[in-house]
mmCIF file of the N, C-alpha and C atoms, coordinates in Angstrom:
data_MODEL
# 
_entry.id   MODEL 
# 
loop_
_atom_site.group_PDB 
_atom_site.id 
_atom_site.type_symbol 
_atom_site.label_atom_id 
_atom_site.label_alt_id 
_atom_site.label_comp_id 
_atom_site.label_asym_id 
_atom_site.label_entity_id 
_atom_site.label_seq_id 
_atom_site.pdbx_PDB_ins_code 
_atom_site.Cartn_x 
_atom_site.Cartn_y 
_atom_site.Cartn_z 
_atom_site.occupancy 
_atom_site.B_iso_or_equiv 
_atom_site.pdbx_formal_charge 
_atom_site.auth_seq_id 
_atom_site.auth_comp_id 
_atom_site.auth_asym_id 
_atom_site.auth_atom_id 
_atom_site.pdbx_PDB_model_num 
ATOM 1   N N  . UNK A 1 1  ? 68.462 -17.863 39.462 1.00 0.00 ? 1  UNK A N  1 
ATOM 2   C CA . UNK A 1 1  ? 67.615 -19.029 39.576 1.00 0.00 ? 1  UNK A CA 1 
ATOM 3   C C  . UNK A 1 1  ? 67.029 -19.336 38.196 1.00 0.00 ? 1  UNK A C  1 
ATOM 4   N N  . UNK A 1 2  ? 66.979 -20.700 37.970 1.00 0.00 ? 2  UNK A N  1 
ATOM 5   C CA . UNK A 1 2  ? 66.396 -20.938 36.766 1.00 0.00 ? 2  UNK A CA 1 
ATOM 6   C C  . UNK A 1 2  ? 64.734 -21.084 36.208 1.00 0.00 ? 2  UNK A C  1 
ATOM 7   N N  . UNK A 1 3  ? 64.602 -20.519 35.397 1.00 0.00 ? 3  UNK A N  1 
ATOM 8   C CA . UNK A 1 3  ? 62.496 -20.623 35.279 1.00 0.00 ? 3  UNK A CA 1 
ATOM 9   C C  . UNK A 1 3  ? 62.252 -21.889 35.023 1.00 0.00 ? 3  UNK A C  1 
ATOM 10  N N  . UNK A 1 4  ? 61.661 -22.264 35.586 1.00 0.00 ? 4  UNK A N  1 
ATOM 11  C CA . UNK A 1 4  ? 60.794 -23.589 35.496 1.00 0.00 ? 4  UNK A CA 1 
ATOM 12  C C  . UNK A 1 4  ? 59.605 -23.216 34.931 1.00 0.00 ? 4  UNK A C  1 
ATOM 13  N N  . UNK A 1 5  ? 59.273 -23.916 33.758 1.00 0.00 ? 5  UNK A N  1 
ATOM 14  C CA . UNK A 1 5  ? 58.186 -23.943 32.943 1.00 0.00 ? 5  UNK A CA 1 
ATOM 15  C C  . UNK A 1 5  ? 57.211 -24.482 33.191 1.00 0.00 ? 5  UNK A C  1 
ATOM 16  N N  . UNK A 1 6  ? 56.425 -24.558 32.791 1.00 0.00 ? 6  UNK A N  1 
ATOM 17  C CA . UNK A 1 6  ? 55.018 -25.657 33.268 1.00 0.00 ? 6  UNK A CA 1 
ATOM 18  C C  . UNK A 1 6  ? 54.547 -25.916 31.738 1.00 0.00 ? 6  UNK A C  1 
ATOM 19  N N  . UNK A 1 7  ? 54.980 -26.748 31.079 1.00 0.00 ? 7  UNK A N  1 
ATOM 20  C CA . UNK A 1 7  ? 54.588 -26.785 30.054 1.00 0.00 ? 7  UNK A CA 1 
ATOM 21  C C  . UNK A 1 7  ? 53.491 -27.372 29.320 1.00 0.00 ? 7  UNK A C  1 
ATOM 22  N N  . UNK A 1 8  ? 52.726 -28.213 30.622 1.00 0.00 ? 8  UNK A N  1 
ATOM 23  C CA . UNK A 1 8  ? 51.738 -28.827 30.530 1.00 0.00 ? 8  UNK A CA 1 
ATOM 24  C C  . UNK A 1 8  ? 50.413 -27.656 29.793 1.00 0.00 ? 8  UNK A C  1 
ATOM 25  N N  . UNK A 1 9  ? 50.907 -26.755 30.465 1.00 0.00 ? 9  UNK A N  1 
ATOM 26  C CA . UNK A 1 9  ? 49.474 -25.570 30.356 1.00 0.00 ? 9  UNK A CA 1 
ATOM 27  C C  . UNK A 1 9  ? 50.067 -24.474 29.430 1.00 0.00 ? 9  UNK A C  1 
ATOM 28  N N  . UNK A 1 10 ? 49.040 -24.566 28.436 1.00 0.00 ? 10 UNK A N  1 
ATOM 29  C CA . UNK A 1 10 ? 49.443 -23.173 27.507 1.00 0.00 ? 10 UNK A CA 1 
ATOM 30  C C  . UNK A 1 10 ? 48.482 -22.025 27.626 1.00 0.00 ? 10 UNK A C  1 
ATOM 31  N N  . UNK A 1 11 ? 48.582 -20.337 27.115 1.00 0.00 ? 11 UNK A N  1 
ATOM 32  C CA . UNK A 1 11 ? 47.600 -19.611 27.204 1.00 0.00 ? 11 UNK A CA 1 
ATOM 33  C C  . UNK A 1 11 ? 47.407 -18.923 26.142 1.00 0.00 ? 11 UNK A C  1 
ATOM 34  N N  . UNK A 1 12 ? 46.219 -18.656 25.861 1.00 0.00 ? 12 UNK A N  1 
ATOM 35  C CA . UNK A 1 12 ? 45.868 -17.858 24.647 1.00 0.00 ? 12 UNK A CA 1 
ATOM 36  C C  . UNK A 1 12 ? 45.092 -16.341 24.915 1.00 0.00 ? 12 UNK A C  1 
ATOM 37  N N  . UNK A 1 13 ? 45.717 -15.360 24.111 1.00 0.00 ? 13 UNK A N  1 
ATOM 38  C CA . UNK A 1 13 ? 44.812 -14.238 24.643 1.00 0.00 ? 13 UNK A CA 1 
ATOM 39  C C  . UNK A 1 13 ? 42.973 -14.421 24.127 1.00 0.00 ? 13 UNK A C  1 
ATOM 40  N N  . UNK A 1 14 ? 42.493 -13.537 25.022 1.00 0.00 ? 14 UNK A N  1 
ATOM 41  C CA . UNK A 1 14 ? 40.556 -13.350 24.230 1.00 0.00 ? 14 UNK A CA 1 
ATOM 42  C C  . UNK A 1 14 ? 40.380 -11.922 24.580 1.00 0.00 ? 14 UNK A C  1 
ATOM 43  N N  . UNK A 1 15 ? 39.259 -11.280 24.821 1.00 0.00 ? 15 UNK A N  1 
ATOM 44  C CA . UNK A 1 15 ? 38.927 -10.827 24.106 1.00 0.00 ? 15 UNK A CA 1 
ATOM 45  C C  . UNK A 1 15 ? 39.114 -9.870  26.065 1.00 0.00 ? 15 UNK A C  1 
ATOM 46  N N  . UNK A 1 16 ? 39.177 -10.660 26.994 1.00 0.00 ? 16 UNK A N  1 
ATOM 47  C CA . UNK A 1 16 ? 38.676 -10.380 28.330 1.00 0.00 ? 16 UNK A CA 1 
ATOM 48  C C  . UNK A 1 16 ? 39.555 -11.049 29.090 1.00 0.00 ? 16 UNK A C  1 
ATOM 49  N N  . UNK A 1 17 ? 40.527 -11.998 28.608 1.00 0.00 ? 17 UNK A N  1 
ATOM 50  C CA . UNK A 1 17 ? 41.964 -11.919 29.564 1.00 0.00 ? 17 UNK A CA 1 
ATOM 51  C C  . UNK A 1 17 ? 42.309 -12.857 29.144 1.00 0.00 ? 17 UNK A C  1 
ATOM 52  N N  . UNK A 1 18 ? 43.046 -13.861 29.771 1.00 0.00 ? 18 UNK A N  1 
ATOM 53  C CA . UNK A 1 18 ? 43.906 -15.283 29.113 1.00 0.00 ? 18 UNK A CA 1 
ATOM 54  C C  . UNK A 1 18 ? 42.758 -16.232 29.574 1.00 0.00 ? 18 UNK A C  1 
ATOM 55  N N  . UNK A 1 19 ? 42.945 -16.734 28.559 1.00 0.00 ? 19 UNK A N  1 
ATOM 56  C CA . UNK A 1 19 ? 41.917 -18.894 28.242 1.00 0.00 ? 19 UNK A CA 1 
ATOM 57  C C  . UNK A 1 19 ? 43.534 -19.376 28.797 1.00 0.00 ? 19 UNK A C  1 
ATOM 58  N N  . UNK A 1 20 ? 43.648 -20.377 29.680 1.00 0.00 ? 20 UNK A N  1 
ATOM 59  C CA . UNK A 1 20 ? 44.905 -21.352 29.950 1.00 0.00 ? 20 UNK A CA 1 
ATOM 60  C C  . UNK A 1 20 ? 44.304 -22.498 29.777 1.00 0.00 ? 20 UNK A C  1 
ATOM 61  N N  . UNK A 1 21 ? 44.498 -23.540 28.828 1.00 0.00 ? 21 UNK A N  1 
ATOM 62  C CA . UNK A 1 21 ? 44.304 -24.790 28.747 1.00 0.00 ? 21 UNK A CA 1 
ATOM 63  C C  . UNK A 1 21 ? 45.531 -26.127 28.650 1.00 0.00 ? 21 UNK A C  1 
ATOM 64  N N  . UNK A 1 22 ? 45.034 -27.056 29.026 1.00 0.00 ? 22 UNK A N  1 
ATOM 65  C CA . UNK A 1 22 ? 45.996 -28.328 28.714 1.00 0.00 ? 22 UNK A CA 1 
ATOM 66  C C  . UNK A 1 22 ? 45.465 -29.378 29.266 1.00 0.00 ? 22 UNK A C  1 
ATOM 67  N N  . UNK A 1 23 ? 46.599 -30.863 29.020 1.00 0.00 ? 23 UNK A N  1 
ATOM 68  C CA . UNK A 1 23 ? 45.720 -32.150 29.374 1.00 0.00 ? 23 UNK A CA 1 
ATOM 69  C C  . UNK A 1 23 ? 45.560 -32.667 31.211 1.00 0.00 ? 23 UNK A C  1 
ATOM 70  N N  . UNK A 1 24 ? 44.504 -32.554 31.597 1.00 0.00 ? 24 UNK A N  1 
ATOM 71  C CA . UNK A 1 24 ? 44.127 -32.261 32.774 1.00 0.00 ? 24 UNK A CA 1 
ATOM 72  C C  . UNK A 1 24 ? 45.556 -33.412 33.536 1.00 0.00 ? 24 UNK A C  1 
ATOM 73  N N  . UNK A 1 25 ? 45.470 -34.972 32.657 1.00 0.00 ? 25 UNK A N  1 
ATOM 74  C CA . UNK A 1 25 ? 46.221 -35.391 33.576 1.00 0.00 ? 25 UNK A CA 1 
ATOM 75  C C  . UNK A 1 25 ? 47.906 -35.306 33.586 1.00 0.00 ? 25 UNK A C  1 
ATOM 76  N N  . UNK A 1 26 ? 48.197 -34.578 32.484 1.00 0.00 ? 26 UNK A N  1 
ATOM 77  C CA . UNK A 1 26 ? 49.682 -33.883 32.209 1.00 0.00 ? 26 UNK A CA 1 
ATOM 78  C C  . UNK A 1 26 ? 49.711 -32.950 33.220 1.00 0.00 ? 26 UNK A C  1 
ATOM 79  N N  . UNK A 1 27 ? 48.628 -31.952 33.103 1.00 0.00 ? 27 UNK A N  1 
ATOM 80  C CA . UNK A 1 27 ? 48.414 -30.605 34.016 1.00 0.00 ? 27 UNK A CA 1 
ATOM 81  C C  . UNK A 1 27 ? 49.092 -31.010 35.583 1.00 0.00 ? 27 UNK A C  1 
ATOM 82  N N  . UNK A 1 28 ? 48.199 -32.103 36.303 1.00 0.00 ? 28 UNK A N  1 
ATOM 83  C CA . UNK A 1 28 ? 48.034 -32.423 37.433 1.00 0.00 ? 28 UNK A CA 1 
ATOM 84  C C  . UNK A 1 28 ? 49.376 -33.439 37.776 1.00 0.00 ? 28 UNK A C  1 
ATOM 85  N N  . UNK A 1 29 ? 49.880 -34.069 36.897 1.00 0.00 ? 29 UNK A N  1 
ATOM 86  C CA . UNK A 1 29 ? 51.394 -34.527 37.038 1.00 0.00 ? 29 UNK A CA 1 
ATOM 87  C C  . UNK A 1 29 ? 52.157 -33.850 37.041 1.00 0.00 ? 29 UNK A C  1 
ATOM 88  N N  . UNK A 1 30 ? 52.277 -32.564 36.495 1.00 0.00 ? 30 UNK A N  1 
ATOM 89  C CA . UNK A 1 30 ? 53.491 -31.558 36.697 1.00 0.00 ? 30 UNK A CA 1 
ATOM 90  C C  . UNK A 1 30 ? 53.384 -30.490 37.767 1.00 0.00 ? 30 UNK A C  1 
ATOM 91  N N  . UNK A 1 31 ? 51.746 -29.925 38.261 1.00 0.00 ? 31 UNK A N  1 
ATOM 92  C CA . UNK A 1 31 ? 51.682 -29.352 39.557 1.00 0.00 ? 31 UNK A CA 1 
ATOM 93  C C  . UNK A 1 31 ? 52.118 -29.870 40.638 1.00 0.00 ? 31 UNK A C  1 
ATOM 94  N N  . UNK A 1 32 ? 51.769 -31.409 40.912 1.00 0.00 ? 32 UNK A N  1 
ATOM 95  C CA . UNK A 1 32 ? 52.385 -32.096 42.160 1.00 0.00 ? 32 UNK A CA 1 
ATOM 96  C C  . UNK A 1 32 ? 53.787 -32.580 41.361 1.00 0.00 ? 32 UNK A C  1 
ATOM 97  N N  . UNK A 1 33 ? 54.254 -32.337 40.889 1.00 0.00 ? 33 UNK A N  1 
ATOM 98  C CA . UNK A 1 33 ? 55.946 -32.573 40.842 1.00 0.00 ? 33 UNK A CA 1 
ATOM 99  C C  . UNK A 1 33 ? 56.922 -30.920 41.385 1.00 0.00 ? 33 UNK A C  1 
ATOM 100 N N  . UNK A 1 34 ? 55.990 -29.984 41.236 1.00 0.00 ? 34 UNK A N  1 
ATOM 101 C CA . UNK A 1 34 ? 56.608 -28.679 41.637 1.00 0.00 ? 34 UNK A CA 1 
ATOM 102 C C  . UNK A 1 34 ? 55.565 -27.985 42.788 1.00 0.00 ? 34 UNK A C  1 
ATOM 103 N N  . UNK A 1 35 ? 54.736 -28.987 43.425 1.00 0.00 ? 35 UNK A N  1 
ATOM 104 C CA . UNK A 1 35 ? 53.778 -28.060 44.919 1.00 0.00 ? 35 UNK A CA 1 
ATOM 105 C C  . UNK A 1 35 ? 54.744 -28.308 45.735 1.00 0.00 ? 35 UNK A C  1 
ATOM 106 N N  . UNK A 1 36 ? 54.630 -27.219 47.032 1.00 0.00 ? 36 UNK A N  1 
ATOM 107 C CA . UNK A 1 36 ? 55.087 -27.180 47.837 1.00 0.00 ? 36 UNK A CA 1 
ATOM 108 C C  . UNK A 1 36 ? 54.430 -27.061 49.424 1.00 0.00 ? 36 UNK A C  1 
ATOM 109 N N  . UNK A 1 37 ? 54.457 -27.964 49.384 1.00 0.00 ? 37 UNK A N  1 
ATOM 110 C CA . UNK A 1 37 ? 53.356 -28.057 51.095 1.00 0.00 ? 37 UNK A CA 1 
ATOM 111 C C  . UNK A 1 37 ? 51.710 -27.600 51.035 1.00 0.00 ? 37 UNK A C  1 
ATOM 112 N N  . UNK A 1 38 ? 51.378 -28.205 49.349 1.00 0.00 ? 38 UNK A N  1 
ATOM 113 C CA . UNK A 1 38 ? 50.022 -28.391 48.715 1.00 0.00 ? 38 UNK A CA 1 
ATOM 114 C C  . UNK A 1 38 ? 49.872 -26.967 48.411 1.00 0.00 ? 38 UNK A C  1 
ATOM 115 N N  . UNK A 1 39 ? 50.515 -26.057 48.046 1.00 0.00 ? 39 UNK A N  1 
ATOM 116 C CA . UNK A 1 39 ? 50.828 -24.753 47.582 1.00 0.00 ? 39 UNK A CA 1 
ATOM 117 C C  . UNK A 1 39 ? 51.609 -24.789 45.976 1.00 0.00 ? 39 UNK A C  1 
ATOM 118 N N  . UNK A 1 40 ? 51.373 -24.175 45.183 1.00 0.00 ? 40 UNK A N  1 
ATOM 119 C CA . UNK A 1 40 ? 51.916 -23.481 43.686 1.00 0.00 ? 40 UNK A CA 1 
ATOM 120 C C  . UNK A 1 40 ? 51.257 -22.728 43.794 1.00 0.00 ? 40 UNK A C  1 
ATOM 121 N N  . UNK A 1 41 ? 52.881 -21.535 43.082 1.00 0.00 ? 41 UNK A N  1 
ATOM 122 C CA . UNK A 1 41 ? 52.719 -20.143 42.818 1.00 0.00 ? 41 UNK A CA 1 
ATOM 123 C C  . UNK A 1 41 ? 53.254 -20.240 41.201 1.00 0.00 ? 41 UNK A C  1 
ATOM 124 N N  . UNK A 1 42 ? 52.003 -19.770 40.235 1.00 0.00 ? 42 UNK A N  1 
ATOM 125 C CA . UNK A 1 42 ? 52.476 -19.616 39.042 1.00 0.00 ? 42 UNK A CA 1 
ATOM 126 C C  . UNK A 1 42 ? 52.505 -18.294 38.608 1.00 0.00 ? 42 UNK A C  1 
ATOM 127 N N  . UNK A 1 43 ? 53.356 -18.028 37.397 1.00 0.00 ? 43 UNK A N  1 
ATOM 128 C CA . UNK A 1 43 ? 53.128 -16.555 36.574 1.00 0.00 ? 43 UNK A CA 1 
ATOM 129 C C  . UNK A 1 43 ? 52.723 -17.252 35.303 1.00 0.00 ? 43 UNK A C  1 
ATOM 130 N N  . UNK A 1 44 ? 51.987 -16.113 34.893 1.00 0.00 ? 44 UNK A N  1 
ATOM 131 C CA . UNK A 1 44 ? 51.635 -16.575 33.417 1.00 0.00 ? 44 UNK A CA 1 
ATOM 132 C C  . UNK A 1 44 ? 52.332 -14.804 32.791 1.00 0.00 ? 44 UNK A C  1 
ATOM 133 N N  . UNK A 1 45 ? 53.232 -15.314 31.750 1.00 0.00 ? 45 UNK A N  1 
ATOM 134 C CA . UNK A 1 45 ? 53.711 -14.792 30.979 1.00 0.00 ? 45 UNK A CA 1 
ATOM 135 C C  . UNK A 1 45 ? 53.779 -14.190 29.204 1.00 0.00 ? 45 UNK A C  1 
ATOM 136 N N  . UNK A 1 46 ? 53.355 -13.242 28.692 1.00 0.00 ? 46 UNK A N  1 
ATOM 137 C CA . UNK A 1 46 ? 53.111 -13.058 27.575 1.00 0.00 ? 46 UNK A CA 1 
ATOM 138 C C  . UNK A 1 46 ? 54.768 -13.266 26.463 1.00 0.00 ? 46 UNK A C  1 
ATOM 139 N N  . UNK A 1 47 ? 54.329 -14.324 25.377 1.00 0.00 ? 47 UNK A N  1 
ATOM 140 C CA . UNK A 1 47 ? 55.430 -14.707 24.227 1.00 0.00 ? 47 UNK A CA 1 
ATOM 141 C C  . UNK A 1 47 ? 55.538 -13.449 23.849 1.00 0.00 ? 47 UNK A C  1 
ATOM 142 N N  . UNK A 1 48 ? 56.871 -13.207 23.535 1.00 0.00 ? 48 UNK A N  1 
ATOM 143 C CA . UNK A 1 48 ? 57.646 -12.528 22.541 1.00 0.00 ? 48 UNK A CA 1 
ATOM 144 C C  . UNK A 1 48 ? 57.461 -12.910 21.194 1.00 0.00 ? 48 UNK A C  1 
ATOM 145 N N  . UNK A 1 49 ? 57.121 -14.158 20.708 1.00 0.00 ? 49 UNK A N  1 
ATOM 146 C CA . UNK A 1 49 ? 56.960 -14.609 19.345 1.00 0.00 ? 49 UNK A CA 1 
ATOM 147 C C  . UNK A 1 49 ? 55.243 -15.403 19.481 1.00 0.00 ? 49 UNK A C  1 
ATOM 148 N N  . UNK A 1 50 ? 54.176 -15.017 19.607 1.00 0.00 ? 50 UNK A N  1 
ATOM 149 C CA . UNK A 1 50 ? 53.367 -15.801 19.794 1.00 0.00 ? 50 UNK A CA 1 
ATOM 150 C C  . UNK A 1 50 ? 52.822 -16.271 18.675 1.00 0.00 ? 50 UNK A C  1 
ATOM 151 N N  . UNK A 1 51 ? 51.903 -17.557 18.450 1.00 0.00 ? 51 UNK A N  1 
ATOM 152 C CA . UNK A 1 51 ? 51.035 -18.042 17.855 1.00 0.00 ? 51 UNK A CA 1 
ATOM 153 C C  . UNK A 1 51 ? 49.751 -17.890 17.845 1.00 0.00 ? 51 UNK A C  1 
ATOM 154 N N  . UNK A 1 52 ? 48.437 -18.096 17.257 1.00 0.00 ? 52 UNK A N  1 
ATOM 155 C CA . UNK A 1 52 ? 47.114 -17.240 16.678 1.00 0.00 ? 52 UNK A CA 1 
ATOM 156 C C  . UNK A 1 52 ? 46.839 -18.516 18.405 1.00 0.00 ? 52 UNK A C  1 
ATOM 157 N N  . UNK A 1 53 ? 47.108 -20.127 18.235 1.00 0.00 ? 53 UNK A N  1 
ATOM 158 C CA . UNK A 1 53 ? 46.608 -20.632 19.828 1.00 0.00 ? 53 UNK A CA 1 
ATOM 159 C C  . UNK A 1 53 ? 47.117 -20.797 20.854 1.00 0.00 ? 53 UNK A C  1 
ATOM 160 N N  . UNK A 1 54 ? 48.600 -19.947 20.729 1.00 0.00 ? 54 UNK A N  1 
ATOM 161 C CA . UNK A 1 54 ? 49.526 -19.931 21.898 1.00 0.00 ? 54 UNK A CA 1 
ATOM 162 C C  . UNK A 1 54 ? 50.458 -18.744 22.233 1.00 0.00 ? 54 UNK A C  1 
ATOM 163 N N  . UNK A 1 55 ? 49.647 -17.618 23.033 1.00 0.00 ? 55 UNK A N  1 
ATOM 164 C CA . UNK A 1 55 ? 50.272 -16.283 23.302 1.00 0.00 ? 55 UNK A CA 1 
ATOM 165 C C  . UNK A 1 55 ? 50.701 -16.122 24.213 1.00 0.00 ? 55 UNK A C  1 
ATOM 166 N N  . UNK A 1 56 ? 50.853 -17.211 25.728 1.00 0.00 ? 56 UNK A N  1 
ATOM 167 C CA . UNK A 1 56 ? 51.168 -16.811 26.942 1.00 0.00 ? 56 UNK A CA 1 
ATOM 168 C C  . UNK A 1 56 ? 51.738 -18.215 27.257 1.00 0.00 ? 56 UNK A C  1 
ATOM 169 N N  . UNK A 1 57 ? 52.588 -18.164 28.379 1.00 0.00 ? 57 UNK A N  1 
ATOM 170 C CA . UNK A 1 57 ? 53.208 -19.179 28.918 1.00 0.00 ? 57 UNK A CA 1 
ATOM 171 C C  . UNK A 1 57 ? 52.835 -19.339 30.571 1.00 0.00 ? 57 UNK A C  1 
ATOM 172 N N  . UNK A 1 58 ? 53.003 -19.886 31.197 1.00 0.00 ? 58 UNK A N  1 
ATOM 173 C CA . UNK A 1 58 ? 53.292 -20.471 32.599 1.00 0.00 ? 58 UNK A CA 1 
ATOM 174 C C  . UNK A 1 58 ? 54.536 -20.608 33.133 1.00 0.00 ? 58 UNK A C  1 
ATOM 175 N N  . UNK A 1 59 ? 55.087 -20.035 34.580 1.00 0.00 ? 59 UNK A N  1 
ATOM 176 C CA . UNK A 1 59 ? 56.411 -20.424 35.024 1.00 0.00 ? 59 UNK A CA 1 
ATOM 177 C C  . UNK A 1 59 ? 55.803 -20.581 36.270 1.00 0.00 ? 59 UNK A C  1 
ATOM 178 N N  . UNK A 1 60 ? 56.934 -21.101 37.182 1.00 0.00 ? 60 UNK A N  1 
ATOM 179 C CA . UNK A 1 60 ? 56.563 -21.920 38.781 1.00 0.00 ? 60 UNK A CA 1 
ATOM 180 C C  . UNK A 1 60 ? 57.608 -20.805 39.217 1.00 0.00 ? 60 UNK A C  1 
ATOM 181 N N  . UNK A 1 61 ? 56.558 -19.613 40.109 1.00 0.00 ? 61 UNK A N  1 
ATOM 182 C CA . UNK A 1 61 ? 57.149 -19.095 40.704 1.00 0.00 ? 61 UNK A CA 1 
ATOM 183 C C  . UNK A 1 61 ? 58.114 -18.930 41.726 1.00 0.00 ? 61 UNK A C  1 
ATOM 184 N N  . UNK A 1 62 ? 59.197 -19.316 42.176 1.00 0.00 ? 62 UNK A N  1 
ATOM 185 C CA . UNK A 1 62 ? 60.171 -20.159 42.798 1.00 0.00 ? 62 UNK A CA 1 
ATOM 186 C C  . UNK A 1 62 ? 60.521 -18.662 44.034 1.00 0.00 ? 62 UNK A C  1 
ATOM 187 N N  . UNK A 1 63 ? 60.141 -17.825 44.682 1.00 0.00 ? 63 UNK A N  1 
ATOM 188 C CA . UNK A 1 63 ? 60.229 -16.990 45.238 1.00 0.00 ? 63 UNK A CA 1 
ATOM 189 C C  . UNK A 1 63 ? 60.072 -17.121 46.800 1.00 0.00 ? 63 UNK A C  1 
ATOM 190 N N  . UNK A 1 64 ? 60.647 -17.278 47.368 1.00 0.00 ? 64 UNK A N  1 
ATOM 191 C CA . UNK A 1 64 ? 60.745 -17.620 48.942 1.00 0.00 ? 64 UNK A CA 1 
ATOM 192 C C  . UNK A 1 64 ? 61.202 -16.593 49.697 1.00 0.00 ? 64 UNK A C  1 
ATOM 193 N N  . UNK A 1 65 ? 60.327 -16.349 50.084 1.00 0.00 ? 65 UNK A N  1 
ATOM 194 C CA . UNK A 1 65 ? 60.488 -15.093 51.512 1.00 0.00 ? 65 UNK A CA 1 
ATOM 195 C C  . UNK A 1 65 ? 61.585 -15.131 52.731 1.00 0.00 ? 65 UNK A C  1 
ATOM 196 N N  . UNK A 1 66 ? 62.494 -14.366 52.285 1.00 0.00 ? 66 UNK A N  1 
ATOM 197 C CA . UNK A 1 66 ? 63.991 -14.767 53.357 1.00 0.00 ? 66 UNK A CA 1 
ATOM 198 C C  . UNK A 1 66 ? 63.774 -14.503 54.777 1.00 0.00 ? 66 UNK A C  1 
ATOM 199 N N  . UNK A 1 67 ? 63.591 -15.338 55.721 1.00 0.00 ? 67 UNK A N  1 
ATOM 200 C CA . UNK A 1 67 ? 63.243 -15.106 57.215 1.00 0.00 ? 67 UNK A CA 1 
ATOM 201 C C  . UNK A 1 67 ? 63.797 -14.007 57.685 1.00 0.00 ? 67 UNK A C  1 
ATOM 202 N N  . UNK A 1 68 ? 65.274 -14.617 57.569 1.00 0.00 ? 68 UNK A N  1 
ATOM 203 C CA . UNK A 1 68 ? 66.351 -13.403 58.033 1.00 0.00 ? 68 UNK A CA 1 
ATOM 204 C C  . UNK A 1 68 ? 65.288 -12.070 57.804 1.00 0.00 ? 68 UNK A C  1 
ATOM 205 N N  . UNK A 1 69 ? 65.217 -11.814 56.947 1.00 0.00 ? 69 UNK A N  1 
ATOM 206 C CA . UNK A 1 69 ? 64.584 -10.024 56.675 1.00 0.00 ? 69 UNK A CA 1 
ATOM 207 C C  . UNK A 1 69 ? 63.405 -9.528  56.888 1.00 0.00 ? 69 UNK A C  1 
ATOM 208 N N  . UNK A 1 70 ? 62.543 -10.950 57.698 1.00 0.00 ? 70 UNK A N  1 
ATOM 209 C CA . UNK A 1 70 ? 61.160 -10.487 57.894 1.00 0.00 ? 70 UNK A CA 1 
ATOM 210 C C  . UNK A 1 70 ? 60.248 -10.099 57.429 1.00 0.00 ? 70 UNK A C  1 
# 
């Protein structure tokens, strides 16, 4: 499956866990383009190459619980 980004929202480390910021109405156009029955599941992810205002990322957790297996 492919990661879907959320690129609206970036994260930065502090001192006491991740700051996630971005433009509220970018933010809120790309959550309702990927909710699902008024539900998002995100991960926030730490860069491999980060920047001093951009150390963490966002993906749309795409994980669906297979009935079949209960």
């Amino acid at each position: 499956m492919e990661k879907i980004y959320l690129n609206s929202l970036k994260g930065k480390r502090t001192m006491y866990g991740v700051r996630i910021f971005g433009k509220v109405d970018d933010v809120v156009q790309e959550i309702l383009k990927h909710e699902n029955n008024g539900w998002i599941n995100l991960e926030i992810l730490e860069k491999r190459k980060a920047h001093d205002w951009n150390t963490h990322y966002l993906i749309v957790d795409q994980f669906a619980k297979n009935d079949e297996n209960g």
